[in-house]
Phi, psi and omega in degrees: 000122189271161166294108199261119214259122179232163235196127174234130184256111214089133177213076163254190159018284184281300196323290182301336226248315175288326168287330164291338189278308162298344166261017178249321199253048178307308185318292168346304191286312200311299199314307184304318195275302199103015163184152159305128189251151171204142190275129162275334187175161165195130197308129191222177214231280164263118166286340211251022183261140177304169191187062183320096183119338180240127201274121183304337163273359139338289189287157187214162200243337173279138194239344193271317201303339194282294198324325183259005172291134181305342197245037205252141186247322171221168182239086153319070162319105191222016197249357182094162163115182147247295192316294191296314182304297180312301151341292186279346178290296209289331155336279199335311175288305189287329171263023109138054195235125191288171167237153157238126186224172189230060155267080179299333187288326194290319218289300184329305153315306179251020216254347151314313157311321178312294204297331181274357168263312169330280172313306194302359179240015160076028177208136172353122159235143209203130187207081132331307211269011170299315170224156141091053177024246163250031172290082185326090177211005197263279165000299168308284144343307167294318206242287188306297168279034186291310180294001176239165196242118153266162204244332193202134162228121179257142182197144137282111208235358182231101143350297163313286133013285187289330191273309166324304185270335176291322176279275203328316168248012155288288204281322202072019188278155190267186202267012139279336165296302170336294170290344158264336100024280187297327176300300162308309196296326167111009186271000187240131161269189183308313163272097188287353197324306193273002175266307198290303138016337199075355178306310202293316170295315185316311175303311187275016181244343168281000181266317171309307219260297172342261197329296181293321157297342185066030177193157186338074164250104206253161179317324176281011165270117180160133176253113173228133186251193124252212203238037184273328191239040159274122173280175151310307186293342180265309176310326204263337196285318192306288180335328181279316196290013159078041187241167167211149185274143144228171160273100220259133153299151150200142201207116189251130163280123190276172155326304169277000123140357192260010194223184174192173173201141236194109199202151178212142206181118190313160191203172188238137182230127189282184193300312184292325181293145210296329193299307154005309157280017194279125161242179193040254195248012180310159163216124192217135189222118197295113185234173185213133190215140175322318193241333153276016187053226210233128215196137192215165201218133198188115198176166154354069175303323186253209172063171189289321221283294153354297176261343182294323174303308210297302195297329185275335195292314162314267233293349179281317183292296189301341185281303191290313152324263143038237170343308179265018191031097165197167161222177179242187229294164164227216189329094115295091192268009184315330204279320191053052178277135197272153171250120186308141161287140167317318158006302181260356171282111212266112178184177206274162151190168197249140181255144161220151175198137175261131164208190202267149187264123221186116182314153153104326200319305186312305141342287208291333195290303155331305171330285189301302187300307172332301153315343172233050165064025157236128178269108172299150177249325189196127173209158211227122173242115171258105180276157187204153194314101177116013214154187160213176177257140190229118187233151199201103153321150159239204199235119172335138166223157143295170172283325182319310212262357163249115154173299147327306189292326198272339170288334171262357158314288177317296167291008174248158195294358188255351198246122179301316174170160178240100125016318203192118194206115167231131181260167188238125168235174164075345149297000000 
């Protein structure tokens, strides 16, 4: 029985965490796979950094030289990145070693080009662990539903994130607090940018949407706000409306069965809905398909360990192909369902706008939305020194057409400024 030989490209957090686990559950993976698995080498940046636990002759600083040995079956991607990562895949592919990568910015940009350099070379390509940590959900998507059509994948897809706005509306801390909090705890990195910003979901939600829809969807598809300009005053207007805000993925199938529209951007959910109870650094992402209903997936999104199941869980599937010469499923762009602008994507929201306190203003505010097609449903008058606050739900809109109402809002002389502009999900 031969040894099937893997090659680790990284060895930071996740990286060490998948070479120890392979070497604590060696017997397992052998069992499991139908052959003995062993790391040939692993890549690194600096060999001479302490690395507990990971055997020093393993490591090499040539990552092509790993990446091209006749006798390497698969190449585990852990290193982050686009370029250098992309690079090193497609080696990979081309000397006849399938990957596993847990790269969402790679995959979300580029994973159409990937997946069509996998076939041609007859091997694998495989990233679970790409979204949602060690939440099983990409596989499932894929696989679990193939015979049924979803229609909506809703998701908390960022720990971070999520952990900000959960103290914020736990705690009463406000988003700087919050984020240094999260900064301490080790859930934020030093530069939080690409969690709070939102990149980092925006990426799992074009991967997310890719998968469920069956068709092309890259990271410049993507509507992204982050949570940098979430208030205090928006966590407390949701709380009166019995909602809590998080940031949400959401990737809609349109209506007429021929669009989809894929956008990611804090939003207020009410209290009953299941994404509602996600607390801290958690991740769960809701999905609703015709003949399987409404179905939620929800566990660990980071950390090494985490993710590190997701990656072994990949290399026992990339193994057991391997073995049977065989590869599994890979890229379905068939449908080429076009993606709609955010423009056109239709949903609720809550507005707070300050104006002066002074008859007809409530009037005049109705007016203005009412003209560019937006209907209030519930509003709230608050007087406040020099004014009042007017806080107010609508009736599903465009973004356009909210967007419009809020510019003639702004331009008009009663009104001091708006204040809040949140959209509303999950009613």
């Amino acid at each position: 029985m031969r040894t099937l030989k893997v090659a680790l490209l990284g060895c930071g957090v996740v990286g060490s965490d998948v070479a120890r686990y392979m070497a604590t559950h060696a017997a397992d993976l052998e069992a499991r796979i139908g052959a003995p698995v062993e790391l040939a080498g692993i890549a690194v940046r600096r060999a001479d950094l302490p690395r507990p636990g990971i055997p020093e002759h393993l490591l090499t600083t040539d990552a092509d030289a790993l990446v091209t040995r006749p006798d390497v079956d698969v190449v585990v991607e852990v290193i982050g990145g686009t370029d250098r990562a992309r690079d090193l895949i497609t080696t990979a592919f081309g000397h006849g070693a399938s990957v596993v990568s847990a790269n969402k910015a790679l995959i979300a940009a580029e994973g159409e080009h990937l997946h069509a350099a996998a076939a041609s070379h007859g091997v694998d390509l495989y990233y679970e662990a790409a979204v949602a940590g060690a939440i099983p959900l990409l596989r499932p998507l894929r696989e679990s539903l193939a015979g049924d059509r979803v229609n909506r994948v809703l998701g908390i897809v960022n720990g971070t994130t999520n952990f900000v706005l959960d103290k914020m509306d736990s705690a009463g801390a406000d988003y700087p607090q919050a984020l240094k909090e999260a900064t301490a705890l080790g859930y934020a990195e030093a530069d939080p940018t690409a969690d709070v910003e939102g990149h980092d979901a925006a990426a799992k939600a074009a991967i997310l949407a890719g998968i469920a829809f069956n068709t092309r969807v890259c990271l410049d598809d993507v509507h992204r706000e982050g949570i940098t300009a979430v208030t205090a005053a928006d966590i407390a207007a949701a709380k009166a409306m019995g909602c809590v805000v998080k940031l949400l993925a959401i990737c809609d199938r349109g209506a007429d069965g021929a669009s989809v529209s894929v956008r990611v951007h804090p939003a207020m959910i009410p209290l009953d809905h299941p994404l509602a109870a996600v607390r801290g650094a958690y991740n769960a992402v809701f999905v609703e398909a015709d003949a399987a209903g409404r179905l939620m997936f929800y566990g660990a999104g980071a950390g090494g360990a985490p993710t590190a199941s997701s990656v072994l869980g990949d290399l026992v599937a990339v193994c057991r192909n391997k073995l049977a010469g065989v590869t599994g499923p890979g890229a379905a762009a068939y449908a080429r369902l076009a993606v709609s602008p955010m423009a056109d994507v239709v949903t609720r929201y809550h507005l707070a706008v300050d104006v002066e306190d002074g008859p007809g203003v409530l009037a005049e505010v109705a007016g203005v939305l009412g003209e560019h097609g937006v209907s209030v449903e519930h509003f709230h008058q608050e007087r406040r020194d020099g004014g009042c606050r007017l806080a107010m739900s609508t009736h599903p809109s465009t973004d356009a057409a909210l967007s419009a109402a809020v510019a003639a809002l702004r331009a008009s002389a009663r009104v001091h400024g708006v204040t809040g502009i949140i959209r509303i999900e999950g009613r």
